[in-house]
C-alpha positions as CSV (number, residue, x, y, z in Angstrom):
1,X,-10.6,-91.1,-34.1
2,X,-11.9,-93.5,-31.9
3,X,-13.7,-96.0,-34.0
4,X,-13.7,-98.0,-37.2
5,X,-16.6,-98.4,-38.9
6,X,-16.3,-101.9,-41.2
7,X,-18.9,-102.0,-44.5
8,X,-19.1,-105.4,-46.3
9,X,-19.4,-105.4,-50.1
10,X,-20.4,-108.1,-52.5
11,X,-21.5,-107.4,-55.8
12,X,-23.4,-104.0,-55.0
13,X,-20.6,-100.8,-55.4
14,X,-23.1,-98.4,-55.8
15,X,-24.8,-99.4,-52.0
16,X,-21.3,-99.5,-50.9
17,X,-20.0,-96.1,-52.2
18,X,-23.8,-94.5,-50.6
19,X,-22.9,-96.3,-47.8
20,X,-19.3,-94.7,-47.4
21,X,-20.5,-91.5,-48.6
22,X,-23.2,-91.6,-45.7
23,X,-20.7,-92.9,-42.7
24,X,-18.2,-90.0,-44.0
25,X,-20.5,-87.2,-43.5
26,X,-21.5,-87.9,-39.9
27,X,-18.4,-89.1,-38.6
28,X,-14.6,-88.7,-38.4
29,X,-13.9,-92.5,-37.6
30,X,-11.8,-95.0,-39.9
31,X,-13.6,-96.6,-42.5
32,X,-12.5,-100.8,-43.7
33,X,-14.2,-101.8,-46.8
34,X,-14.1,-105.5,-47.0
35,X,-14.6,-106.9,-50.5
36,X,-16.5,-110.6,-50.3
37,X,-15.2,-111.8,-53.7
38,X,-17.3,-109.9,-55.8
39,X,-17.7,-110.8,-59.0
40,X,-19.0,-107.2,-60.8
41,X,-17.3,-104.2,-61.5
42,X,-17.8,-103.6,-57.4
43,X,-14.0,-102.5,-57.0
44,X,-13.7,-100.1,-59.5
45,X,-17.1,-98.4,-58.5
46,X,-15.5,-97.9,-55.0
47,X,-12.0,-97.2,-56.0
48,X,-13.0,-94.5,-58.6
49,X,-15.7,-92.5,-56.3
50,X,-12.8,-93.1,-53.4
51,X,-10.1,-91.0,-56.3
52,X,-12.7,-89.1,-57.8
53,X,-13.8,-87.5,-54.1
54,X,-9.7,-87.0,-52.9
55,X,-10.4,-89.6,-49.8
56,X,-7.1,-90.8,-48.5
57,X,-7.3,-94.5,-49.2
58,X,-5.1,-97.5,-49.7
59,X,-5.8,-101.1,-51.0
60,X,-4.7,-104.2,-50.3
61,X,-5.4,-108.5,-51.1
62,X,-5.7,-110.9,-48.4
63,X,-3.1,-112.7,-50.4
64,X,-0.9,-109.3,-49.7
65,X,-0.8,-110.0,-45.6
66,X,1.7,-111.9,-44.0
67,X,0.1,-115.6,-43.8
68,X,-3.6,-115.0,-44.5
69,X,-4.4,-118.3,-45.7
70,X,-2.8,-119.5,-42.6
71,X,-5.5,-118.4,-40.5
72,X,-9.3,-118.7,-39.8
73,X,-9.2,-115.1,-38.4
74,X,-7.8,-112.1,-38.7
75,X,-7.4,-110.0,-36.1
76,X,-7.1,-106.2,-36.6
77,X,-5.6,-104.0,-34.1
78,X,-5.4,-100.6,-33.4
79,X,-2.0,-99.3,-33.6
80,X,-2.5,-97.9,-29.7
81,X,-2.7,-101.5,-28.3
């Protein structure tokens, strides 16, 4: 894999999961779902077609990484650099 592919949600699961389920069938690459705050049931939408489908995936809060608040960006890096 030699991309990451990044899809923004807010308040629209269902686009998202379509979305996902469109980027998975033509390409291999990483996918980051990035959650803007929604408000709905966007989360669970994701998160059950993500279980229901057995796609290797893992969660986790801003509030989860080391210092986020600390910082107007963050910077994601491959694991190779």
């Amino acid at each position: 894999m030699d991309s990451c592919i990044l899809i923004i949600n807010w308040n629209n699961g269902a686009d998202t999961v379509a979305c996902i389920k469109s980027v998975i069938s033509f390409s291999d690459s990483n996918i980051i779902v990035l959650d803007n705050a929604s408000e709905d049931d966007s989360i669970a939408v994701i998160q059950q077609y993500l279980t229901g489908n057995n796609i290797d995936s893992s969660a986790i809060a801003l509030s989860e990484l080391p210092d986020a608040g600390r910082h107007k960006v963050l910077f994601v890096k491959s694991s190779d650099n």
